[in-house]
C-alpha positions as CSV (number, residue, x, y, z in Angstrom):
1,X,-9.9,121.6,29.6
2,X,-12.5,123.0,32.2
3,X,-14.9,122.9,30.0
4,X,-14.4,119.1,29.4
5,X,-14.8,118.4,32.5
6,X,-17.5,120.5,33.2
7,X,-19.1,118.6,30.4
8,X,-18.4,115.0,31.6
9,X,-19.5,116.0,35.2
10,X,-23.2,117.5,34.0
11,X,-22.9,114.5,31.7
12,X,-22.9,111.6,34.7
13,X,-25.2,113.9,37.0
14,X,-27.8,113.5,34.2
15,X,-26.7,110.0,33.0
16,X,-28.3,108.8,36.3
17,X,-24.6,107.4,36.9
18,X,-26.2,106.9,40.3
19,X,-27.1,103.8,40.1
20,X,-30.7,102.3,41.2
21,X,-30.8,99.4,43.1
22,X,-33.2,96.4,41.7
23,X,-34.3,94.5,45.0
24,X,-36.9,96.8,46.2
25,X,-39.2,96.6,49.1
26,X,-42.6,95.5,47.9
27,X,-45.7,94.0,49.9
28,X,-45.9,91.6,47.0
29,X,-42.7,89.1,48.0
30,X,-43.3,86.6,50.7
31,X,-43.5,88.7,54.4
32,X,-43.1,92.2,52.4
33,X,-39.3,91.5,52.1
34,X,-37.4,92.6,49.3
35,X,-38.4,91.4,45.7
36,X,-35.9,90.8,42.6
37,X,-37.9,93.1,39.7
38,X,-41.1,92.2,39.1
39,X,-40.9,89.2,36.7
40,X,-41.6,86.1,36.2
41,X,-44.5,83.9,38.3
42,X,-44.1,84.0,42.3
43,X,-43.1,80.6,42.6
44,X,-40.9,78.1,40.6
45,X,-43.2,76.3,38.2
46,X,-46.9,78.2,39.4
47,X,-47.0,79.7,35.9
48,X,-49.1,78.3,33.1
49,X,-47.1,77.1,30.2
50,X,-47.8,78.4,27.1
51,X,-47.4,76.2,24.0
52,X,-44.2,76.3,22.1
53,X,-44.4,78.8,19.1
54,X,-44.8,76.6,15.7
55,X,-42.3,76.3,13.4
56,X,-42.6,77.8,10.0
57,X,-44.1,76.1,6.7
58,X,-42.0,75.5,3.7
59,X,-43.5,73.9,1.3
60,X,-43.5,70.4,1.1
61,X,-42.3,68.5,-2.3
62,X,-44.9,67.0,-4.8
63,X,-44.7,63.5,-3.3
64,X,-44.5,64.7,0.2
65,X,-47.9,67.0,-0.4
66,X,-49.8,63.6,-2.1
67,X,-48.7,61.6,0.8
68,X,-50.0,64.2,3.1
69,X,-53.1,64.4,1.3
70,X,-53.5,60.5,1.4
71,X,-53.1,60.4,5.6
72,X,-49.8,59.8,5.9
73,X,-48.5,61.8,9.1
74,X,-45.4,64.1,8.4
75,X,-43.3,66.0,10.3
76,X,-42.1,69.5,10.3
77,X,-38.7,70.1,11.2
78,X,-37.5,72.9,13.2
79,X,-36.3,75.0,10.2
80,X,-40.2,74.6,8.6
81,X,-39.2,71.8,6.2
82,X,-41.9,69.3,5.9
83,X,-41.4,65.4,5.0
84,X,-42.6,62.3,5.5
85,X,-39.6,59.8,6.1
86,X,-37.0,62.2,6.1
87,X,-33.5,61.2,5.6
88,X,-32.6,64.9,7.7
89,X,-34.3,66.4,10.2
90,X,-33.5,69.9,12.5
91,X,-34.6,69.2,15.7
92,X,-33.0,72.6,17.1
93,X,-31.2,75.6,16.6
94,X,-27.5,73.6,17.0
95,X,-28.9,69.9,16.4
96,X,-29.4,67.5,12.4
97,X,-30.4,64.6,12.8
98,X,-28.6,63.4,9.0
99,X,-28.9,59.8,7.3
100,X,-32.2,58.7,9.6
101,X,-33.1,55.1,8.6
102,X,-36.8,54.4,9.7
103,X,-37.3,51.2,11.2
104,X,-41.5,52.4,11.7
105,X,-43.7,55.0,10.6
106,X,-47.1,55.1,11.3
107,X,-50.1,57.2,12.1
108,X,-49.4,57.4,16.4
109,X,-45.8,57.1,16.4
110,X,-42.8,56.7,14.0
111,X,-39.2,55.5,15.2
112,X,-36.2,55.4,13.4
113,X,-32.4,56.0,13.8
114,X,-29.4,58.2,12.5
115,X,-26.7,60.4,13.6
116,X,-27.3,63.6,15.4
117,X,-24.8,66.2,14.8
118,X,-24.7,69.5,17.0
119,X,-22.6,72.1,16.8
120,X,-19.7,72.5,19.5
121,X,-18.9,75.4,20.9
122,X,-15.5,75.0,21.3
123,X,-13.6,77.8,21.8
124,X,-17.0,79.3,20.5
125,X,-20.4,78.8,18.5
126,X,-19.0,80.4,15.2
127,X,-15.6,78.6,15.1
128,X,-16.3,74.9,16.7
129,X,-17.0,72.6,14.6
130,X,-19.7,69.6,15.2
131,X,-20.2,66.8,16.9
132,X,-21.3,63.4,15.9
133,X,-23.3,61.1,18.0
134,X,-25.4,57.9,16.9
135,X,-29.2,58.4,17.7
136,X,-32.5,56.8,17.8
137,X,-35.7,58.8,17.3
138,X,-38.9,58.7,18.3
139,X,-41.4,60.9,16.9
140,X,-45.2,60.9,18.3
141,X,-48.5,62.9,19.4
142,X,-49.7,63.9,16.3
143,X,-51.6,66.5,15.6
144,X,-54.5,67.6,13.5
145,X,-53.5,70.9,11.1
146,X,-55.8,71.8,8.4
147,X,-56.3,68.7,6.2
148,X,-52.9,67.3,7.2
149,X,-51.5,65.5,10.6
150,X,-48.0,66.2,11.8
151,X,-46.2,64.9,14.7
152,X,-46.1,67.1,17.8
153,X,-43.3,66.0,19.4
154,X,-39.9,64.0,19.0
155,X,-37.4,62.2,21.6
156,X,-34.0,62.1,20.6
157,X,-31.7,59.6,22.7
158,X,-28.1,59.5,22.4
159,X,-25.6,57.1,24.1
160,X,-23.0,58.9,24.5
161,X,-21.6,58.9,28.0
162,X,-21.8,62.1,30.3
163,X,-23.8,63.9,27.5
164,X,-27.3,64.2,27.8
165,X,-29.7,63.9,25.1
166,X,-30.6,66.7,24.1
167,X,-34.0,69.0,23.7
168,X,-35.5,68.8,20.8
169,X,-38.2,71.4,19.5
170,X,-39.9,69.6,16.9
171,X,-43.4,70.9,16.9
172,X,-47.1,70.5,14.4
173,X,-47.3,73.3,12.4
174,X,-50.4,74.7,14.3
């Protein structure tokens, strides 16, 4: 039993059970006061944004691939599918835009509507189901990748009360 203890207490000692304390005192924060780690830009906003990371490439279908080839823009969904008028689209991790009806689509902008469907986390991520919310879409700011142009970005707007629209992370594939 000594020896357990023993054991724990040479166990803590070099476990650094001590504990450090993260706000240290550093010229570098505003009047030399303390600083919180050294992370992150100085100021809210005074770093430089880098560009989001692109999604993957799947390959698109036969008749996605010929309209690509003959100008039309496409867009690449968050999950790397491509498509050009798609009837589904992943605009984020928790968010399916699902039976999209496309009222325009041209080479600066496209615009259509559908319902987006999230997941809710309700009691959790893994066990809620999803919600259902009509949407209208607004794809635009395409961009140049290889032979092909893709949309850069998309605007999803939903009506639904206190909820917000949500971010979307549709991005061109370079």
């Amino acid at each position: 039993m000594r020896i357990a203890a023993v054991i724990l207490a040479l166990a803590i000692a070099l476990g650094g059970c001590a504990g450090t304390d993260e706000r240290e005192t550093s010229s570098a924060g505003a009047g030399g006061g303390p600083v919180q780690g050294d992370w992150g830009p100085e100021r809210p906003g005074s770093g430089e944004r880098a560009r989001p990371v692109a999604p993957p490439r799947k390959a698109p279908s036969a008749a996605v691939a010929s309209a690509l080839e003959a100008g039309t823009v496409g867009v690449v969904g968050v999950e790397g599918a491509i498509g050009v008028r798609p009837a589904t689209l992943e605009v984020s991790a928790d968010g399916t835009l699902e039976d999209l009806r496309w009222e325009r689509w041209g080479s600066g902008r496209a615009e259509g509507t559908g319902t987006l469907k999230v997941r809710d986390c309700d009691p959790s991520c893994a066990s809620g189901g999803k919600d259902a919310y009509p949407a209208v879409v607004t794809l635009d700011s395409p961009r140049l990748c290889g032979r092909a142009t893709y949309f850069d970005r998309a605007r999803v707007e939903i009506d639904a009360g206190d909820t917000p629209s949500p971010a979307t992370y549709v991005r061109a594939p370079c």
